[in-house]
Structures are given as structure tokens and as C-alpha cells.
C-alpha positions as CSV (number, residue, x, y, z in Angstrom):
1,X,31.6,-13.0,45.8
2,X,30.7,-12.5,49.5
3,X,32.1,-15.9,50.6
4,X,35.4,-15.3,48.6
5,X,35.8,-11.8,50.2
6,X,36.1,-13.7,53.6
7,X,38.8,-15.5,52.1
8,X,40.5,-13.3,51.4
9,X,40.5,-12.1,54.7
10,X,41.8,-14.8,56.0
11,X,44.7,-15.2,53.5
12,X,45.4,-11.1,54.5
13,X,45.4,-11.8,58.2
14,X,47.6,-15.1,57.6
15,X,50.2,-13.4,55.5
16,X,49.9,-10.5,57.9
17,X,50.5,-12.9,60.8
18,X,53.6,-14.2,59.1
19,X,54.8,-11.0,58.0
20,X,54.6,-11.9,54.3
21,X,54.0,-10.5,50.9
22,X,52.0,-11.3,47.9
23,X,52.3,-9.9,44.2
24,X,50.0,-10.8,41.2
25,X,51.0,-10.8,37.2
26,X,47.2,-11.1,35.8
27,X,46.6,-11.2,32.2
28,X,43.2,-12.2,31.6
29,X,42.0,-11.6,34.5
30,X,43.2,-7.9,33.6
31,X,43.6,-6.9,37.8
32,X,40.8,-8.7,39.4
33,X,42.5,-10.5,42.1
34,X,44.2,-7.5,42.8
35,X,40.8,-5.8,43.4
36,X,39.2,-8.7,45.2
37,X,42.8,-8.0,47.7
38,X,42.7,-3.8,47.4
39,X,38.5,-4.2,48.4
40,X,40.0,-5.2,51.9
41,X,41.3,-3.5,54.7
42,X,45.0,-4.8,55.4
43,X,45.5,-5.3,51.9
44,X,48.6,-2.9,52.3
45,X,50.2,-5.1,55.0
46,X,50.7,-7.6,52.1
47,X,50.6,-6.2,48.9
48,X,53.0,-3.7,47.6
49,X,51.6,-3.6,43.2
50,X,50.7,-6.1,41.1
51,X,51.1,-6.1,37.3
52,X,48.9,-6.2,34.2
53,X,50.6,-8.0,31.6
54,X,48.1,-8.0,28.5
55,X,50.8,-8.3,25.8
56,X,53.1,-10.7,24.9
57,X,55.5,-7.5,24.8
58,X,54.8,-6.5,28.4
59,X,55.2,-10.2,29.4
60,X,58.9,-10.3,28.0
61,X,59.6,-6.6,28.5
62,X,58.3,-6.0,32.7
63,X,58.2,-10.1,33.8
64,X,61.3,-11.4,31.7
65,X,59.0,-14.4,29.5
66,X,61.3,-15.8,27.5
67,X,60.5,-14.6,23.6
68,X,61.2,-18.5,22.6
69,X,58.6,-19.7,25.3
70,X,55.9,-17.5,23.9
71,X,56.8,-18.3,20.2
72,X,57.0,-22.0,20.8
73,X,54.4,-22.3,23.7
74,X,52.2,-19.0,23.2
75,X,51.1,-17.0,26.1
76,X,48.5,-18.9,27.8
77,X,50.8,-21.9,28.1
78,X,52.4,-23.6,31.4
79,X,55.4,-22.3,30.6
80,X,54.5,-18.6,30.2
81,X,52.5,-18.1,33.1
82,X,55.5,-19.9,35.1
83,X,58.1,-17.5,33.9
84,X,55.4,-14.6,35.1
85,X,55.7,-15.9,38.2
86,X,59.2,-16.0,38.7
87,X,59.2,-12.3,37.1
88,X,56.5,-10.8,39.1
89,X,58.4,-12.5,41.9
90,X,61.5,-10.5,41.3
91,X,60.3,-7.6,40.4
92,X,57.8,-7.4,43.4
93,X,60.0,-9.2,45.9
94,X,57.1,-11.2,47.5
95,X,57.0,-14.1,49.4
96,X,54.1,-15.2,47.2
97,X,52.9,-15.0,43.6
98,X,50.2,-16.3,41.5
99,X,50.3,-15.1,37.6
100,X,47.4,-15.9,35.2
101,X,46.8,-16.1,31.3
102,X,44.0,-17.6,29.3
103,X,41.8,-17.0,27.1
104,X,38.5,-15.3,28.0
105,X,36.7,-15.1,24.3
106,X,34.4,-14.8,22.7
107,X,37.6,-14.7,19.9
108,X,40.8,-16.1,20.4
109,X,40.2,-19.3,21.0
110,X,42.3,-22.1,19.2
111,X,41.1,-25.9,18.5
112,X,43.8,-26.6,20.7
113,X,43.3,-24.1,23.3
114,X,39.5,-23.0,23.2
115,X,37.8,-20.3,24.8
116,X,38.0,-20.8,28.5
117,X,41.6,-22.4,28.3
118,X,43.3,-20.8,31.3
119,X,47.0,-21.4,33.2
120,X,47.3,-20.4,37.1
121,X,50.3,-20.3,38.5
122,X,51.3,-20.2,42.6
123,X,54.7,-19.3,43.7
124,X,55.9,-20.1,47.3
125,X,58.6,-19.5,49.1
126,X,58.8,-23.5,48.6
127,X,57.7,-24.4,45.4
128,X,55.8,-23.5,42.0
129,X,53.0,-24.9,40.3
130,X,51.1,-24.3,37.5
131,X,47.5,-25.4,36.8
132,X,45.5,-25.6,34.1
133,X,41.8,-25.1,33.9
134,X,39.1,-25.2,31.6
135,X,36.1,-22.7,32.3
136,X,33.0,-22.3,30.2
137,X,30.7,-18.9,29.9
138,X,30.9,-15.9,28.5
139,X,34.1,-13.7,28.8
140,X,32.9,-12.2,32.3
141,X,32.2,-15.4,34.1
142,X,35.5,-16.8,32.4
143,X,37.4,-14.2,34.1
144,X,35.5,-14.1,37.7
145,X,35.7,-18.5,37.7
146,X,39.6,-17.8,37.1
147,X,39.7,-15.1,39.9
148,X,37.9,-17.1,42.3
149,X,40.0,-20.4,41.5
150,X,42.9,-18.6,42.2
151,X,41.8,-16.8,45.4
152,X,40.7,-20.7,47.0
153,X,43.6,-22.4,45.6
154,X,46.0,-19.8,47.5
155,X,43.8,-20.1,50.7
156,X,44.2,-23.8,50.1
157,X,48.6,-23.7,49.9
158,X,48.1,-21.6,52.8
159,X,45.7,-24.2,54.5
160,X,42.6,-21.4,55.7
């Protein structure tokens, strides 16, 4: 993880530098971007909280998902994880966002959406998009591959 700490270095001292902000609504990654942020000095010149949003509850009740996008769609879906981002957005008030939900296993996993079925999301002042990925590995490495895919995808909108 030493070579993504640098990173996010960089992306600190870049939003730093343009005097912007960055919130996070994690779900299975259950707060580890926002740890791989808090581990650096500056972190506070950028990030004001981030959310956990484990639950479809919490997702609806703090982040505003839509209770007909996560009956229709489910949680780890496009959809969702762009409606976190326009809710983390708001209730943050950052210039940036990324929200994440997936499914980390060893359970949960769908023939449809297996284990390792994640959705990323990146919201810019400019625009949104929403990726999805397909990681492999037990739970842990499912949840560090979507931290890390996150952390050089942002460094990558921001062009470090």
C-alpha cells in the first residue's frame, strides 16, 4: 500500500492546491478510503467526514437512494452507488465524491452479481461516472483491490 499512500499525497496536495474538498459514501469497503486519506497529513485541508452506508436503510435514510432503485436495482447496482454520490455530495458539500458498494463474500453473492461484483462511483464538479468492476479473492483482498481502484482512478480524473 506504500505506492498508493504516495498517491494519495498527491491527490491531498492537488485538492489542497485548488482549495477543494472530497467526501466518501463506502459500503463495502466499510471506511477504508477514508483511512488510506485520514493516515496522511493534510487530510483535514480536504476532507470534512465521510459516511458508512452498510444498509440499504442508511443508504435511503443519510444519502437519499431512492427505495425503488434499491428494490428494482439492489444496492450494489449503477444506480445505487450513483444516487450515494449525489447524497454524500450534498450532505458533505464537496467538490468531489466517490461512493462504493459491492459485494465482498464469502456469502452474498448472486448468479448475476457474484462475489467480487463491485460499483465505484466518481463525482466531479463536472461530471459522474460509475464503474463497474469485478475482483476476485477472499473478502479482504476484495475490499483493499476496490480501495486501491478507487484511490488511482481519482488520481487519474485529477491527472497525478
Amino acid at each position: 500500500m506504500k505506492n498508493i499512500n504516495n498517491l494519495v499525497e498527491k491527490i491531498i496536495q492537488n485538492l489542497t492546491e485548488q482549495n477543494q474538498t472530497i467526501t466518501f459514501a463506502e459500503s463495502c469497503t466499510g471506511g477504508r478510503i477514508a483511512a488510506a486519506f485520514t493516515a496522511i497529513s493534510g487530510a483535514s485541508e480536504i476532507l470534512d467526514g465521510s459516511c458508512v452506508t452498510y444498509s440499504n436503510d442508511i443508504k435511503h435514510l443519510w444519502l437519499g437512494v431512492e427505495n425503488e432503485v434499491l428494490d428494482k436495482y439492489g444496492a450494489v447496482s449503477s444506480q445505487c452507488v450513483s444516487q450515494m454520490l449525489q447524497g454524500i455530495q450534498r450532505l458533505a458539500g464537496a467538490d468531489y465524491a466517490i461512493a462504493v458498494s459491492g459485494i465482498a463474500g464469502p456469502t452474498g453473492g448472486t448468479e448475476l452479481k457474484p462475489v467480487g461484483t463491485v460499483y465505484i462511483g466518481f463525482q466531479t464538479p463536472f461530471s459522474q461516472e460509475v464503474f463497474h468492476c469485478n475482483f476476485s479473492g477472499p473478502r479482504e483482498a476484495i475490499q483493499e483491490q476496490s480501495t486501491i481502484f478507487a484511490i488511482e482512478k481519482l488520481a487519474e480524473i485529477l491527472n497525478i
